[in-house]
C-alpha positions as CSV (number, residue, x, y, z in Angstrom):
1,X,-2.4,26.0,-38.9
2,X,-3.6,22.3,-38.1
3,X,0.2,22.2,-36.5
4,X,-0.4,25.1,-34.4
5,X,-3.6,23.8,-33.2
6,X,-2.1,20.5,-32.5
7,X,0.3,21.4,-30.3
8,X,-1.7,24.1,-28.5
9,X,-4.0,21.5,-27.5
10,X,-1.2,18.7,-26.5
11,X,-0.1,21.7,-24.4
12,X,-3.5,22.3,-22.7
13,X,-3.2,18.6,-22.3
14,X,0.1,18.3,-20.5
15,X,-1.3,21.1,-18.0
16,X,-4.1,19.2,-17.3
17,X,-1.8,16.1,-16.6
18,X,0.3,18.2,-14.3
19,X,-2.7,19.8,-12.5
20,X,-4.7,16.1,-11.8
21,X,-1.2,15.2,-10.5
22,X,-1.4,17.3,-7.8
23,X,-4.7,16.0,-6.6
24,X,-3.6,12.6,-6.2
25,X,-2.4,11.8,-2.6
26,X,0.8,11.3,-2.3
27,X,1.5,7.5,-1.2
28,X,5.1,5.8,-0.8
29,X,4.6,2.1,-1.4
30,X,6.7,-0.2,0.8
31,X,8.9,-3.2,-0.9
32,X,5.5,-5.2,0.3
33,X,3.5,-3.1,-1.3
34,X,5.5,-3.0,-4.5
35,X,6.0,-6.5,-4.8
36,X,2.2,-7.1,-5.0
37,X,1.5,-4.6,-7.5
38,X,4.7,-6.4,-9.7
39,X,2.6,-9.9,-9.2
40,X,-0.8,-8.2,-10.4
41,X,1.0,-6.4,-12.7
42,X,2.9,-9.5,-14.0
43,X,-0.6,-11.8,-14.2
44,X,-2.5,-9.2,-15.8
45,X,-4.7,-8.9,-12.9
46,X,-5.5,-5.3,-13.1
47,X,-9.0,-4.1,-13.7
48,X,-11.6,-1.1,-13.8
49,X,-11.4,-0.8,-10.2
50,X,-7.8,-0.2,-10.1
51,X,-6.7,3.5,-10.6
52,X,-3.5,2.6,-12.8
53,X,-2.6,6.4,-13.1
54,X,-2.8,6.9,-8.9
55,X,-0.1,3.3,-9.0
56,X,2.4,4.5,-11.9
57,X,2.4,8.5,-10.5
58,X,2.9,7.2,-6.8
59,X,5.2,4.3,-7.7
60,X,6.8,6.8,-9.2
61,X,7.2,8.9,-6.1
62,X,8.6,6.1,-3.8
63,X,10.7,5.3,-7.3
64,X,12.1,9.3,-7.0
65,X,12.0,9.5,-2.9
66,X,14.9,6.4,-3.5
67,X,17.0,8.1,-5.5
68,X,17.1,10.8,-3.4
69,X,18.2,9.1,-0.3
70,X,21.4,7.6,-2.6
């Protein structure tokens, strides 16, 4: 039962994921852009006011838009 519950609520969980996803506007970084957020990245420069999940789902997107166009 503890099971069943568990991956009920990972599933509820994953839908929430998918619908906050849809929210976020869709950016497409430029190599400029990517290469600053790989130097923040690589310092550990990040903080509170950055929205990590808005960078890794639209680097992401540029990552996918790419691959694509190969």
């Amino acid at each position: 039962m503890v099971q069943k519950e568990a991956q009920e609520q990972e599933r509820r969980q994953e839908e929430l994921c998918e619908a906050l996803t849809e929210y976020i506007e869709p950016h497409y970084y430029s190599k400029e852009e990517v290469e600053e957020l790989l130097k923040l990245a690589s310092a550990g420069k990040f903080n509170i006011f950055y929205d990590r999940n808005k960078i890794v789902i639209n680097l992401c997107r540029t990552l996918l838009k790419l691959m694509e166009e190969k």
